[in-house]
N, C-alpha and C positions, 0 to 999 in steps of 0.2 A: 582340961587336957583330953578328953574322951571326943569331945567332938572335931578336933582337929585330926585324930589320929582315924574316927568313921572317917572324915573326907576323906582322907590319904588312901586310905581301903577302897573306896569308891571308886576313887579315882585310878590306882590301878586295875581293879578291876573290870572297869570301863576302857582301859586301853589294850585289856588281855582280850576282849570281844574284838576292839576294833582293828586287831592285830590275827584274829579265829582266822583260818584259813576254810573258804569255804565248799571247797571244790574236792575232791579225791580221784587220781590220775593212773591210769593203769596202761601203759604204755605195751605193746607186743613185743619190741626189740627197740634196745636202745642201744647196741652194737651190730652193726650189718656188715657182715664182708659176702663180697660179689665178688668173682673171679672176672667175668666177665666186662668189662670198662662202658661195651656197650647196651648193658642192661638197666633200665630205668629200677630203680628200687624202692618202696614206701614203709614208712614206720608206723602204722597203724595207732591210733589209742582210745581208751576211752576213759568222759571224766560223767563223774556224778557230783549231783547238787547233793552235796551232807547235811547244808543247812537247814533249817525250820521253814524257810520262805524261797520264795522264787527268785531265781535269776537272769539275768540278761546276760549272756557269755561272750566273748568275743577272743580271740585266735590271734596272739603277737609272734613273731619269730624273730628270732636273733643270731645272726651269723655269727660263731665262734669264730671259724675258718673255712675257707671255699677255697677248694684247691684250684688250680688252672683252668678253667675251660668247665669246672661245674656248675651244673646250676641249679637252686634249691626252691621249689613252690611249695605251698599246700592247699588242702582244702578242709572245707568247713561245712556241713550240711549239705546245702544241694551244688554251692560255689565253690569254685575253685582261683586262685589266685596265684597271677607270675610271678615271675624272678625278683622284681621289683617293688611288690607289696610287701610290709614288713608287717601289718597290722591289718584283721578281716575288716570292710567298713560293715559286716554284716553280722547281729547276734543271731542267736538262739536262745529262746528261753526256756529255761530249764524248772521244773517244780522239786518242789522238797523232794529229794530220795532219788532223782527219777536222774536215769544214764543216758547216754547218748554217744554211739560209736562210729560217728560220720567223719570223724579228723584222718586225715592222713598225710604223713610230711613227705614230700618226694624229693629224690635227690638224681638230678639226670648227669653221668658222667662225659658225655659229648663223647666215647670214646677213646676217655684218658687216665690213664691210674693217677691213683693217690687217696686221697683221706679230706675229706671235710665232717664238720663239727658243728650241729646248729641246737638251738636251744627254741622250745615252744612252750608257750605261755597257755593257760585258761585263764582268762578274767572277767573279774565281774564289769560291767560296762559303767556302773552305777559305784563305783567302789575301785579303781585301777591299782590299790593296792592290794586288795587282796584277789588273790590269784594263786596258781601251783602250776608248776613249772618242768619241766626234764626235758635232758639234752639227748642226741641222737649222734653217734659216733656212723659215718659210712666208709666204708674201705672197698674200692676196687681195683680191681689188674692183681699184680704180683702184691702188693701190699694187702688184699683181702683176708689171705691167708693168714687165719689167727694163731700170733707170736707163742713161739712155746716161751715159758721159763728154763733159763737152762743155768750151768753150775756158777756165772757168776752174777747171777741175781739179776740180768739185764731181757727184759721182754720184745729186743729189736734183733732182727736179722741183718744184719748189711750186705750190700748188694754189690757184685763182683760184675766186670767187664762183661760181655758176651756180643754174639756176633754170627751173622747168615751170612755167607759165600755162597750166592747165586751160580757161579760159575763153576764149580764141585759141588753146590750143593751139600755145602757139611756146615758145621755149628761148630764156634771154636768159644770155650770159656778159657777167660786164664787166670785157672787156678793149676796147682802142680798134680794133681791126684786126688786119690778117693772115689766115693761112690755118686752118682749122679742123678736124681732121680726127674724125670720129664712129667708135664704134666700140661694139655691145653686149654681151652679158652672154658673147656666146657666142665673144666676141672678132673676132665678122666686121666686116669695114667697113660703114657705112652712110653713104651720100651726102644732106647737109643742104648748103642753099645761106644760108651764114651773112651778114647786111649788118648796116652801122652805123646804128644808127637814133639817136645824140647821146649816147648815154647807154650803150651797150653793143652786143655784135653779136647781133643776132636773127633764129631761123629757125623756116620752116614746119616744128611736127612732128606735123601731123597725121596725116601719115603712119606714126609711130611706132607700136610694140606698146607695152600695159604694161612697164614695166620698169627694170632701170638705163643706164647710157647714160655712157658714158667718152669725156670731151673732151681732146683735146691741140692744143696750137698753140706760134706762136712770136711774139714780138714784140721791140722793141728790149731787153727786159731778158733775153731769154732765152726757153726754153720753158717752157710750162707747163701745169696738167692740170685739170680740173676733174670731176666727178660729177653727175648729175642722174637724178631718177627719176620717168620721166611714168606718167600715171596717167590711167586712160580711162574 
């Protein structure tokens, strides 16, 4: 009985190795919010070889989600790779212990809010199971701005009509009242003196540059946000 029960031992013990993960991953931001739509943004990281021996590394990525009109590359050492590579064809070898902070995931908005979600690999080239992984959350435009919690337990804002009148040059949201607070592209505040005119709150934005313009407020249902983009 004693030697069947050493194999058994052995033998998981030989799958707790082949299963060791050998990489240790330390990612700079793995939630980005950009106010901006048209600011390119990258997730920096770095991994280390934790093992006893050398590595061959190589760089996968995985679209969780890509919003409209995003588009997601990285680089890996001295290489950088498009939209369209999922997987570096290029290692890096790594020795026992030793880091390497050349990864970076980029995520280019084209110009457009919304949220994409991608997931980057370190693997061993020699081994494509064992690997270590983490995902990268990007948020631009009105959705950059990170969700408060608020009293009924929900981490989303919902987003309310809004609208530029070139021709008066005012900003109509419709919502019925409350406070309004402005905010542009470059995420500074901008003071508008919002009123209710029957039908929604509207203000002088003559004073406005080109551009886009992130509304937030609150009213009996909650908070809420809205987008507008004047045009001169």
């Amino acid at each position: 009985m004693k030697k069947p029960i050493l194999l058994i031992l052995i033998a998981i013990l030989f799958t707790q190795q082949i299963k060791a993960q050998s990489f240790n991953v330390v990612a700079d931001q793995t939630t980005i919010y950009e106010t901006d739509p048209f600011e390119i943004r990258d997730s920096p990281a770095k991994v280390k070889n934790i093992s006893t021996s050398a590595k061959n590394v190589l760089v996968s990525r995985e679209i969780v989600s890509l919003f409209n009109a995003h588009d997601n590359y990285f680089c890996w050492g001295i290489n950088c790779y498009g939209p369209v590579t999922n997987q570096s064809p290029d290692t890096i070898t790594l020795a026992p212990q030793e880091e390497n902070d050349s990864f970076k995931g980029y995520l280019n908005p084209n110009g457009v809010d919304g949220a994409s979600k991608v997931t980057y690999c370190f693997i061993n080239a020699d081994n494509p199971s064992d690997r270590s992984c983490f995902t990268v959350e990007y948020f631009f435009g009105i959705t950059s701005l990170e969700p408060k919690t608020y009293g009924n337990g929900t981490r989303s804002i919902p987003s309310v009509p809004a609208s530029y009148d070139p021709y008066n040059q005012t900003i109509k949201v419709s919502v019925n009242g409350g406070k309004i607070d402005t905010m542009n592209m470059l995420g500074q505040s901008v003071e508008l003196n919002f009123k209710y005119d029957g039908t929604g709150m509207v203000a002088d934005a003559s004073r406005l540059k080109t551009g886009y313009y992130f509304l937030f407020g609150e009213n009996e249902r909650g908070p809420w946000s809205a987008r507008v983009i004047v045009t001169k």
